[in-house]
Phi, psi and omega in degrees: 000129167294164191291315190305289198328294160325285225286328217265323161299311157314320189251014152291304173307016188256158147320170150314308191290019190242325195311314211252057170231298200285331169289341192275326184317280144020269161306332173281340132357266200290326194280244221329322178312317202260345168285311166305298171325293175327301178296322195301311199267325167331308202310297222269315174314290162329323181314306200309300191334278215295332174321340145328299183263324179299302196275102158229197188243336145308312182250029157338315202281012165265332234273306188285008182263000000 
């Protein structure tokens, strides 16, 4: 049995009045997923730019810090 399989059986045993803490949980979920990605992908954009300003021959002498 899958993990899907499991939780989706687990929350067949729940009351009516608890499902709607387990749909926000859920959603707090999926939104951190996306948030993450989000920073993740910013991250991953951003390189060409600031690689500008980071590789120059003036602040070389940080490079070693």
């Amino acid at each position: 049995m899958s993990v899907k399989e499991m939780i989706k059986k687990e929350i067949d045993k729940l009351p009516e009045n608890l499902l709607p803490e387990v749909f926000d949980f859920i959603q707090f979920l999926e939104n951190k997923r996306e948030r993450s990605m989000i920073a993740k992908t910013s991250q991953v954009l951003s390189i060409t730019s600031f690689k500008k300003i980071w590789d120059n021959e003036e602040d070389a002498i940080y490079d070693s810090l």
